[in-house]
DRENDREN-827130 format. One record per residue (C-alpha): residue in one letter; x, y negated, z. Coordinates in steps of 0.2 Angstrom, whole numbers, always signed. Example, Ala and Ser with C-alpha at 12.3 -4.5 7.8 and 13.67 -1.06 7.14 Angstrom:
2
a / +62 / +22 / +39 .
s / +68 / +5 / +36 .
This chain:
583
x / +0 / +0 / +0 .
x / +15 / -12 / +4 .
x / +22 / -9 / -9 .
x / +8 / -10 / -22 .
x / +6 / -26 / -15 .
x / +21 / -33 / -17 .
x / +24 / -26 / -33 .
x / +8 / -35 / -37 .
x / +16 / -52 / -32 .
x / +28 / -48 / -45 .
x / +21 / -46 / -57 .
x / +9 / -61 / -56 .
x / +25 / -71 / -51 .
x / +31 / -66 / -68 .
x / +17 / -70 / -77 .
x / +18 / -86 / -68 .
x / +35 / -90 / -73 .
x / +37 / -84 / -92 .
x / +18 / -95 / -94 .
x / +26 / -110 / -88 .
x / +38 / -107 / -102 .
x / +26 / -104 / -116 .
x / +32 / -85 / -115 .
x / +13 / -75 / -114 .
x / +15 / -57 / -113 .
x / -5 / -51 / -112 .
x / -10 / -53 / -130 .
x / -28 / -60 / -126 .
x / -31 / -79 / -134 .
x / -38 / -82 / -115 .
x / -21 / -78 / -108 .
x / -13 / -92 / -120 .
x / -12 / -105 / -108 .
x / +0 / -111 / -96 .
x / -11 / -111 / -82 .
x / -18 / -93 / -85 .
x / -17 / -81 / -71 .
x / -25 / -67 / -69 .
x / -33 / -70 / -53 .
x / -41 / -81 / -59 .
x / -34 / -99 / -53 .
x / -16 / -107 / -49 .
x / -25 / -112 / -32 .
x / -29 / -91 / -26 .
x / -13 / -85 / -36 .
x / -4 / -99 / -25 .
x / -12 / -94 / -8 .
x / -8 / -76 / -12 .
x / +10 / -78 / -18 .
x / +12 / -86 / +0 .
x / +2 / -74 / +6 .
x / +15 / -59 / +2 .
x / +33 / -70 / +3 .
x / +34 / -68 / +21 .
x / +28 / -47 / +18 .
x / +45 / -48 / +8 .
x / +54 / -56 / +19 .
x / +54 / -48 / +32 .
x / +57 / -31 / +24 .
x / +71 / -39 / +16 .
x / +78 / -45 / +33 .
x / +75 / -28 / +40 .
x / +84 / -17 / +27 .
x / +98 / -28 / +27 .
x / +99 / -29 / +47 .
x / +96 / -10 / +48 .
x / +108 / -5 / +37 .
x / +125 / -12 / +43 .
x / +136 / -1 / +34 .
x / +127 / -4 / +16 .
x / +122 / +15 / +15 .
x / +104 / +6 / +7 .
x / +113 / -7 / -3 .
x / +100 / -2 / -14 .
x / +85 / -5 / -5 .
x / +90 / -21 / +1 .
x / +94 / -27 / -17 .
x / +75 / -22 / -23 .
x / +69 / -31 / -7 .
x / +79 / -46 / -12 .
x / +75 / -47 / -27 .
x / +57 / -44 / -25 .
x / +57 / -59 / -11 .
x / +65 / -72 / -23 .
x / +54 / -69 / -37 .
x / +39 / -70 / -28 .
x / +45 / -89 / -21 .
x / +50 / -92 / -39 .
x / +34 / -88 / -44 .
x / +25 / -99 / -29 .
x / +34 / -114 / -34 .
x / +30 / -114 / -50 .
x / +11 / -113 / -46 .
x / +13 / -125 / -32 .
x / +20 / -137 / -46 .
x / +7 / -133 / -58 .
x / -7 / -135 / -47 .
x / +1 / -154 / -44 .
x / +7 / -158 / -61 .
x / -5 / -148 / -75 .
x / -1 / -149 / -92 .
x / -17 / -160 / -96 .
x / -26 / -171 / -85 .
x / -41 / -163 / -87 .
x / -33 / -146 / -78 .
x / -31 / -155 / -63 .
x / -36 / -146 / -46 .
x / -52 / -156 / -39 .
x / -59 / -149 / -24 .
x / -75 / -154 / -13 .
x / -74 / -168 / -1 .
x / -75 / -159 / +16 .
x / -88 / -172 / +22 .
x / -99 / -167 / +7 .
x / -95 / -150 / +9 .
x / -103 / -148 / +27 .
x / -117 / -158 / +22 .
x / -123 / -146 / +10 .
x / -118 / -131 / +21 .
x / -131 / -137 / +35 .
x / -141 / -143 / +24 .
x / -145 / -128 / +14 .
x / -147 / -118 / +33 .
x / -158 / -131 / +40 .
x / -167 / -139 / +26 .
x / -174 / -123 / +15 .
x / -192 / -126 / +20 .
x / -199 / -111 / +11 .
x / -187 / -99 / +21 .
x / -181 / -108 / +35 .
x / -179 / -93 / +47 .
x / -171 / -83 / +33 .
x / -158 / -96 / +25 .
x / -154 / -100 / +43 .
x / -148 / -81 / +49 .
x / -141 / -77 / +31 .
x / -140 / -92 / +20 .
x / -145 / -93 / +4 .
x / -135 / -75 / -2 .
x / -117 / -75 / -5 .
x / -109 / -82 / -20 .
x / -124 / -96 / -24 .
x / -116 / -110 / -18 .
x / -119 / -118 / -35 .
x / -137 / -119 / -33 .
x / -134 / -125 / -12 .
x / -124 / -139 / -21 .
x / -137 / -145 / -33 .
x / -149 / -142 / -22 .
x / -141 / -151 / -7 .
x / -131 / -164 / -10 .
x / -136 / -180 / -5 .
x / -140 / -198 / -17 .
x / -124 / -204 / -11 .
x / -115 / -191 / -19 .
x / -117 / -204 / -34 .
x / -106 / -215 / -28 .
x / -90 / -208 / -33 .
x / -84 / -211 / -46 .
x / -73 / -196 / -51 .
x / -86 / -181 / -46 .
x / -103 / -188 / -45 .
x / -107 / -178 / -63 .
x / -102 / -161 / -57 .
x / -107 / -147 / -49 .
x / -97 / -135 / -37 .
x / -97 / -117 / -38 .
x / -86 / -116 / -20 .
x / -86 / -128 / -5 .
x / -71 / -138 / +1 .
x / -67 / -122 / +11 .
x / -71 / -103 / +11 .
x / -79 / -106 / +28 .
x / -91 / -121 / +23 .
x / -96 / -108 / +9 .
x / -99 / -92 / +19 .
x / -111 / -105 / +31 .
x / -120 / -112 / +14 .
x / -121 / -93 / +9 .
x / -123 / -81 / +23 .
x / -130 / -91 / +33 .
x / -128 / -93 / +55 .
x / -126 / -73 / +55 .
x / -112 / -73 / +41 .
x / -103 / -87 / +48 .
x / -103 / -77 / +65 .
x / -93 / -62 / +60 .
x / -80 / -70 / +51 .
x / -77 / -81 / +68 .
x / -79 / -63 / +76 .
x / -66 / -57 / +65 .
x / -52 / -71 / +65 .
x / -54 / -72 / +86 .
x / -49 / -55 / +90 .
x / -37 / -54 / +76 .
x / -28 / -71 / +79 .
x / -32 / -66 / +100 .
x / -19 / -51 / +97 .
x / -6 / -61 / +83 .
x / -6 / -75 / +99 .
x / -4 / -63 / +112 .
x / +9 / -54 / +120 .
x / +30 / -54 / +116 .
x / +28 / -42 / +101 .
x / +16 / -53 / +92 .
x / +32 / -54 / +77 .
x / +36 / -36 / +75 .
x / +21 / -34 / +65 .
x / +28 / -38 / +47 .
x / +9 / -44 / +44 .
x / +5 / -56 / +60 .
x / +13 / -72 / +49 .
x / +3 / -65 / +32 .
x / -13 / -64 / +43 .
x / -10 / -80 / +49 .
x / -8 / -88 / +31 .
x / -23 / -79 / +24 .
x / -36 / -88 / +40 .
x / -27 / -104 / +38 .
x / -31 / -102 / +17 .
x / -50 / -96 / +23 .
x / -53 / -109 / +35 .
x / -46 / -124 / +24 .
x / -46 / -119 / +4 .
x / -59 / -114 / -8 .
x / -52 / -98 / -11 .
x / -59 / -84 / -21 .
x / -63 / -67 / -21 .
x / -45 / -60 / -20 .
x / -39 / -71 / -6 .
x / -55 / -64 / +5 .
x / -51 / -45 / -3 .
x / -31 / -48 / +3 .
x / -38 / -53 / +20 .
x / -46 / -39 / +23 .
x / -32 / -26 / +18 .
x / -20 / -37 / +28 .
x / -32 / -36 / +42 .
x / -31 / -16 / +43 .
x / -12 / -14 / +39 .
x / -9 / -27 / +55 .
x / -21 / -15 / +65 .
x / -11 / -1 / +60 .
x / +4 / -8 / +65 .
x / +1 / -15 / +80 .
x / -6 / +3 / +84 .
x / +10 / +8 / +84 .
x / +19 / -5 / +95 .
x / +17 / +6 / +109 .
x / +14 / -14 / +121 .
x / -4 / -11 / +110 .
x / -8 / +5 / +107 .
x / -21 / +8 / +119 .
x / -30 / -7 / +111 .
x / -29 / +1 / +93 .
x / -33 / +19 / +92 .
x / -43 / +32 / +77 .
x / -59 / +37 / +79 .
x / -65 / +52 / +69 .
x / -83 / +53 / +63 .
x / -88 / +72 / +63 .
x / -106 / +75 / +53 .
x / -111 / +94 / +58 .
x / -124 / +105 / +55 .
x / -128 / +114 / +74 .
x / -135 / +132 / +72 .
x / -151 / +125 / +78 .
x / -153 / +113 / +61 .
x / -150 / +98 / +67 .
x / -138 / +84 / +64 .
x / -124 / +78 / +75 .
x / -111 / +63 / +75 .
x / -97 / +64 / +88 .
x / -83 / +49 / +91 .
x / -67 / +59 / +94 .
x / -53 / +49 / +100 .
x / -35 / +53 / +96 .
x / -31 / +56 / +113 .
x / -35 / +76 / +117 .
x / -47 / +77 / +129 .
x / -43 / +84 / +146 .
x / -58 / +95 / +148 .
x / -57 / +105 / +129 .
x / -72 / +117 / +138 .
x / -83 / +101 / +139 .
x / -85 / +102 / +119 .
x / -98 / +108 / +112 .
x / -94 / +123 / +98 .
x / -102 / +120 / +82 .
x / -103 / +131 / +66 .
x / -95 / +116 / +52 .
x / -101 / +117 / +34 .
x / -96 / +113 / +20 .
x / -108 / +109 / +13 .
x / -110 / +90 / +22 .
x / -92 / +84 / +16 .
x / -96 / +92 / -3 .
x / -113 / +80 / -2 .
x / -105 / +63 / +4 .
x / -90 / +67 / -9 .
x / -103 / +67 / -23 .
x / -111 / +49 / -16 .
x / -93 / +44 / -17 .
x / -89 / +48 / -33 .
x / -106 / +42 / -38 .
x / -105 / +24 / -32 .
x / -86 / +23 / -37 .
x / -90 / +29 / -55 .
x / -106 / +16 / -54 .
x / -95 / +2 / -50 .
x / -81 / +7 / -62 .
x / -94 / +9 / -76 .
x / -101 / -7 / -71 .
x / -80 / -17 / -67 .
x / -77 / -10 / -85 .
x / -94 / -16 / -94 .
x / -91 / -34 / -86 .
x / -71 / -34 / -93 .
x / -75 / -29 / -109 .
x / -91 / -42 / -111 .
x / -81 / -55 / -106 .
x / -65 / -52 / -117 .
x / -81 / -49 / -132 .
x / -88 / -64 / -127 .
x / -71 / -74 / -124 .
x / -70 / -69 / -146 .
x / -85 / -78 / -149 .
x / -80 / -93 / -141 .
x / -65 / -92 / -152 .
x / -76 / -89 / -169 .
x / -87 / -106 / -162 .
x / -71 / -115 / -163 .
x / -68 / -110 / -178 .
x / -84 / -113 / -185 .
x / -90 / -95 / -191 .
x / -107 / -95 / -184 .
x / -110 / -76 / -191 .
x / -94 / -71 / -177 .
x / -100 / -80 / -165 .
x / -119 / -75 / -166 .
x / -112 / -57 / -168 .
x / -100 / -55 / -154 .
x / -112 / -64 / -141 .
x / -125 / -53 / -145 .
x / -114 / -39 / -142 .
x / -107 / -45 / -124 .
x / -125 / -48 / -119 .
x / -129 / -30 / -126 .
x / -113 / -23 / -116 .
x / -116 / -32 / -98 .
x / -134 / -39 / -101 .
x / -134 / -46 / -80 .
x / -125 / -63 / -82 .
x / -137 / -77 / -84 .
x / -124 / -89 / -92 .
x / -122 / -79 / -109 .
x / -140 / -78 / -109 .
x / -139 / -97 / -109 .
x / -124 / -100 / -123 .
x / -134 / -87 / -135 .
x / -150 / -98 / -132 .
x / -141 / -113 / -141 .
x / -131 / -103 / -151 .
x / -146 / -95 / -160 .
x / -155 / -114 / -158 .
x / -141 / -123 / -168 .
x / -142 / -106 / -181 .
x / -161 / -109 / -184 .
x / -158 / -128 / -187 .
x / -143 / -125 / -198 .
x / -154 / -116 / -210 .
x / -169 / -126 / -208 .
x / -158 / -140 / -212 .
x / -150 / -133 / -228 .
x / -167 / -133 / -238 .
x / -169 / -146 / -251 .
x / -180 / -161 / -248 .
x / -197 / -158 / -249 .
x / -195 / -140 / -252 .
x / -203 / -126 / -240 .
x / -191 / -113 / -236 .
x / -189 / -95 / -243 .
x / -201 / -81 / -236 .
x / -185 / -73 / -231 .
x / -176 / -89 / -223 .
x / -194 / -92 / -215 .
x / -193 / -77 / -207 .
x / -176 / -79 / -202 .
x / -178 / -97 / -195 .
x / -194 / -89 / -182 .
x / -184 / -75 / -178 .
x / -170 / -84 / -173 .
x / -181 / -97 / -163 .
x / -189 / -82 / -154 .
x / -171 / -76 / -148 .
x / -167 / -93 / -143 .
x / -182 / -96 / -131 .
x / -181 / -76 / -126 .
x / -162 / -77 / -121 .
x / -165 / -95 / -112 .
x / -179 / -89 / -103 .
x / -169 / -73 / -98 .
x / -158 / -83 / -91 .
x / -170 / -93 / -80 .
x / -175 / -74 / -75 .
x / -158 / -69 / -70 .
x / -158 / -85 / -57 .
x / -172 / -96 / -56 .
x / -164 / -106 / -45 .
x / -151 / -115 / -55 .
x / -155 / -130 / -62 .
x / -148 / -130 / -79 .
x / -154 / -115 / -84 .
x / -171 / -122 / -83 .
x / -164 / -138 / -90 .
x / -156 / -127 / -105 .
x / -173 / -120 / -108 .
x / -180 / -137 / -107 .
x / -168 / -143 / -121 .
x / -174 / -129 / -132 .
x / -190 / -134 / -131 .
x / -189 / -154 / -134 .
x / -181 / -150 / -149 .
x / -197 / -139 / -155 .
x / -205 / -154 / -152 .
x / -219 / -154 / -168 .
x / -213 / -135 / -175 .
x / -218 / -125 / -160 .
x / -237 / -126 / -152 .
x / -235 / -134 / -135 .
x / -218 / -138 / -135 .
x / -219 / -155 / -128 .
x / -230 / -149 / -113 .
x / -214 / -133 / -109 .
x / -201 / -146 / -113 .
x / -207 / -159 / -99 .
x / -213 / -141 / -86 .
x / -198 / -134 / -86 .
x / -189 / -150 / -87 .
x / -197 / -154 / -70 .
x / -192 / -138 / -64 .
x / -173 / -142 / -66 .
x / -177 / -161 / -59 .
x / -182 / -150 / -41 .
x / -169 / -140 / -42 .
x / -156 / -153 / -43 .
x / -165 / -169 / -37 .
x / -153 / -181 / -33 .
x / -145 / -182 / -52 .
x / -148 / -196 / -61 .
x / -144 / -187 / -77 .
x / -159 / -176 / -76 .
x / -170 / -188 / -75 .
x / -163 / -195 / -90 .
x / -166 / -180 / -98 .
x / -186 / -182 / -93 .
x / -186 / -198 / -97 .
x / -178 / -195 / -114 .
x / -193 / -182 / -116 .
x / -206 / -194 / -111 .
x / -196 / -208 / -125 .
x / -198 / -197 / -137 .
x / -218 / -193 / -137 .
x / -220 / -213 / -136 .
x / -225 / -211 / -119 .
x / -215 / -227 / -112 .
x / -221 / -229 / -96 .
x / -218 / -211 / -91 .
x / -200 / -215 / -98 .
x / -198 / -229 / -90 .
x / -203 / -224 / -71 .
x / -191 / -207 / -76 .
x / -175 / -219 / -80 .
x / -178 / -232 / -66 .
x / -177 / -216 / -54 .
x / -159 / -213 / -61 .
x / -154 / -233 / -60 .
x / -159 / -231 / -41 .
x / -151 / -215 / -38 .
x / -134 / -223 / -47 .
x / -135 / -242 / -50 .
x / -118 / -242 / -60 .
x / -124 / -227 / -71 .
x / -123 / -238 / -89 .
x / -134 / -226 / -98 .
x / -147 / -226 / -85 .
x / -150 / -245 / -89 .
x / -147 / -242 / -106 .
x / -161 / -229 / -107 .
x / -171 / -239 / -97 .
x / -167 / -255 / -106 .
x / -175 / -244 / -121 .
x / -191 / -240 / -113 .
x / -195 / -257 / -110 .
x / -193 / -264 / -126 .
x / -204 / -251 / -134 .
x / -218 / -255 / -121 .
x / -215 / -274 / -125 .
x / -208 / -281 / -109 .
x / -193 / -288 / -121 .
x / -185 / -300 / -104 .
x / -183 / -285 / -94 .
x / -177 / -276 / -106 .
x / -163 / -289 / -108 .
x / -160 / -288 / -91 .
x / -156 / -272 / -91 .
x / -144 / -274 / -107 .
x / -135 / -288 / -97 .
x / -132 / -276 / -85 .
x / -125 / -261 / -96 .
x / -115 / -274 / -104 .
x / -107 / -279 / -87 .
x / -103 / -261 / -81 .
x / -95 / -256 / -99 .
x / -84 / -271 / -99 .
x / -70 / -261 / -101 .
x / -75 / -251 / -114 .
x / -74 / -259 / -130 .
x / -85 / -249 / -142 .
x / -97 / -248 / -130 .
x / -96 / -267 / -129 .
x / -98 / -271 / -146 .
x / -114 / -258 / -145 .
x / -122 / -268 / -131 .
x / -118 / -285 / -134 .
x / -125 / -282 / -153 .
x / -141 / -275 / -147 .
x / -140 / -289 / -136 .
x / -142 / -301 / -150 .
x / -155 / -293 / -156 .
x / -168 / -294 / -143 .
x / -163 / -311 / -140 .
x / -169 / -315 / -157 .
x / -185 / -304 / -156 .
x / -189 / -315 / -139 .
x / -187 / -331 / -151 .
x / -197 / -324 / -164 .
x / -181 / -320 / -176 .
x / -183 / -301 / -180 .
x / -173 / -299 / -194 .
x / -157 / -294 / -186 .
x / -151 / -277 / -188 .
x / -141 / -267 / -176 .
x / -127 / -263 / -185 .
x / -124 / -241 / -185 .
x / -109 / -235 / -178 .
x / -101 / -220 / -185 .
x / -106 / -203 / -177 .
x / -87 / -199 / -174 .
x / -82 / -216 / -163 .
x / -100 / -217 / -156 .
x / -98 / -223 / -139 .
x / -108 / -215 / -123 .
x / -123 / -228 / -124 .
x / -137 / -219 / -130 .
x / -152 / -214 / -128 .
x / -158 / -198 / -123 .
x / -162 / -187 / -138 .
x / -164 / -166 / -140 .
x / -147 / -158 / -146 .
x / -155 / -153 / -162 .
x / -171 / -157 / -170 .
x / -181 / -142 / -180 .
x / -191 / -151 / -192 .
x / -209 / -150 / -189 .
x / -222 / -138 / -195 .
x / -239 / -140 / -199 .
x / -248 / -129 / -191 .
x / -237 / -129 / -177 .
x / -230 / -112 / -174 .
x / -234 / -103 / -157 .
x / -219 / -99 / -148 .
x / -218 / -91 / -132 .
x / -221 / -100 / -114 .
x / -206 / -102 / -100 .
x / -206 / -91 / -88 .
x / -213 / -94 / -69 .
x / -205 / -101 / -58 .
x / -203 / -91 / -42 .
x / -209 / -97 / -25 .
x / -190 / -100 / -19 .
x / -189 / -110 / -33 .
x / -204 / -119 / -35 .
């Protein structure tokens, strides 16, 4: 086990070192990258680097002080070496994780403050399940929805996060209170006392080669975001210290084995005895069973059954994503027959991640409206591309709608579906009407955005139905008063309905807040211009079009792509129901 951990630092240290350099040895397009690891990020393959180094070290130190005479020069070289690649390797994450290739890799992390906000927040504050998200949280690995959920109108004000969402806390332990709730929370304490109460204690608390590890590994739970592997290693440290300090003959009445013995007595009944290591003094105390075999054969099958389940389903989810990672590459590169094709296959392959369901929706979406954009003018489609237009609509809804199955409670899968919808808007019978429902659904889910109330607004705007849009973007000014497209949109709403001097108020506050933004400027200060006029009775000037490539971030809310209406409509299928949780 030491060893395969350490061996495992190694290599990742490796990995680590020759990436830096541009040297990739996994031949996956998704291992291309300087800052791959995989664990998954520089900040977990950092906190386990550090993790192992003192492991190393002190075997290092031991087989060197040991062995005076140089009998195991060997064995102290591997140690050695094993020990300085591994530090190697932790200071090149350490200086990736402070200085990224691009800006846009930079490690941003939670504010603590906002992380414990949302963490009693989401115990305290879950009226449709109070007693149950208190005890055991919302269920572990949802803090994205907590977040959304959560977070407070403040959040808005800074300036660097305000427009994204956090799949971990600040910390492990702000998560695991978000997640599992009081009851979670409590073991973990439970755990780190009595394991820190014996690293503490006593004069042999730096024999153990894994006191200082299990030490780091707390420190990293209690402070960091870290993920999965970083809780895994803890737990693997946690029983080799016990083993150890089992040994250390100070402790070992505190550690000792218990055997679990399942029998079948003669009379057909079923016993479980706790035997200790220790013999017993009184052998003719025990009772005398007959033992069969056919108990251990019995839970060897479950074994083997839920390893093979879970290796069925490890290898399902590796080989969808690498699929799926293909696709991405096929979108990059524009070949929308690749892309649709290895989608649909990752889907197919691990069909339980409510994400791919959501990529596929827009994937097939932007596919229908391709093809219903290449006819000619005037010209009704082919039977055939007809038929390939519905079809493709259908999966889209159907894959969207999967998605809010899979979890109801995220936001943006509802605001996905939403999306798909609006821009049905005149092809599909009651589009408008799913549009602004499940629209509304992602606006309770994540309340406190300004951006989806944009989005509802931008709905409203394009039905013509101005006050709605109005009342939709003024909730986004107040939730974020520097938002620039909030007064933009809302700038909009009022001139359609006529109220031209608020409307240029609301310009003259865009143009204040994109001062420094000189297309977006020239954008504002033009339309600017042209309400002034209208207000004098001048109409004829023209807002002059910027070019879809250098088009700044004004603008108004509009669906991703637009099918071109039908007449009749067509009917497409309803969203899905929200679930009481949700709702």
């Amino acid at each position: 086990m030491i060893l395969s951990l350490l061996l495992g630092g190694v290599i990742l240290s490796t990995l680590s070192i020759l990436s830096f350099f541009k040297i990739h040895l996994i031949p996956l397009i998704i291992a291309q990258s300087q800052i791959f690891t995989p664990i998954g990020s520089l900040l977990d393959q950092a906190v386990y680097l550090a993790i192992l180094l003192p492991i190393a070290l002190y075997f290092t130190r031991s087989s060197t002080a040991n062995d005076p005479s140089g009998n195991n020069s060997v064995k102290s070289l591997i140690f050695i070496t094993i020990s300085i690649v591994i530090l190697m390797g932790l200071l090149f994450n350490v200086y990736q994780i402070f200085n990224p290739p691009t800006p846009g890799q930079k490690l941003i992390i939670l504010p603590y403050k906002i992380g414990l906000q949302t963490a009693f927040a989401s115990i305290s504050q879950d009226t449709n399940r109070f007693v149950q998200g208190f005890f055991f949280g919302s269920g572990f690995g949802t803090f994205a929805t907590d977040f959304t959920r959560f977070k407070q109108a403040a959040f808005n004000q800074n300036q660097t996060l305000w427009n994204l969402t956090f799949v971990k806390s600040s910390s492990f332990i702000l998560e695991l209170l978000a997640t599992t709730g009081f009851l979670g929370l409590l073991s973990f304490v439970f755990l780190i006392i009595r394991g820190g109460k014996v690293v503490i204690a006593g004069s042999n608390k730096f024999v153990n080669p894994f006191s200082i590890s299990l030490v780091l590994a707390i420190a990293a739970l209690i402070i960091l975001p870290v993920g999965f592997t970083i809780q895994a290693i803890f737990f693997i440290l946690l029983g080799l210290f016990a083993v150890v300090q089992s040994l250390i003959k100070a402790d070992h009445k505190k550690f000792f084995d218990i055997e679990l013995q399942i029998v079948a007595l003669k009379k057909g009944l079923f016993n479980v005895e706790a035997l200790s290591s220790t013999p017993s003094i009184t052998p003719q105390h025990h009772l005398r069973h007959d033992t069969s075999k056919i108990l251990p054969v019995i839970f060897a099958i479950i074994i083997f059954i839920i390893v093979g389940f879970l290796g069925f389903f490890s290898t399902s989810y590796l080989i969808s994503d690498i699929k799926f990672q293909s696709a991405l590459i096929a979108a990059s590169k524009n070949k929308a027959t690749e892309t649709y094709q290895n989608q649909a296959q990752a889907i197919s392959i691990f069909p339980y991640r409510e994400n791919y369901y959501r990529i596929f929706s827009q994937t097939n979406l932007s596919l229908a409206n391709s093809l219903a954009s290449s006819q000619p003018k005037d010209a009704s489609p082919s039977a055939s591309d007809q038929q390939r237009i519905y079809r493709l609509i259908q999966q889209s809804i159907n894959a969207a709608r999967t998605s809010t199955t899979l979890s109801p409670q995220t936001s943006i899968n509802w605001q996905n579906l939403s999306s798909i919808y609006r821009s049905l808007i005149g092809f599909g019978q009651n589009s408008e009407s799913f549009a602004i429902a499940t629209q509304q659904q992602a606006l309770i889910l994540d309340p406190n955005n300004p951006q989806q109330y944009i989005l509802l607004g931008g709905i409203y705007y394009q039905l013509g139905r101005w006050e709605n849009a109005q009342t939709q973007f003024q909730i986004a000014v107040n939730l974020k008063s520097d938002f620039a497209n909030a007064h933009y949109n809302l700038g909009h709403a009022l001139e359609n309905k006529g109220d031209l001097d608020k409307a240029l108020a609301q310009y003259e506050i865009v143009k204040g807040l994109v001062s420094t933004d000189q297309n977006s400027l020239k954008q504002i200060t033009s339309e600017i211009e042209v309400i002034k006029s209208k207000i004098e009775g001048k109409v004829t000037a023209v807002i002059p079009e910027v070019p879809p490539l250098i088009a700044p971030p004004l603008n108004v809310s509009t669906p991703s792509a637009q099918l071109p209406p039908q007449n009749p409509p067509v009917e497409i299928p309803p969203p899905t129901t929200a679930t009481e949780s949700a709702q």
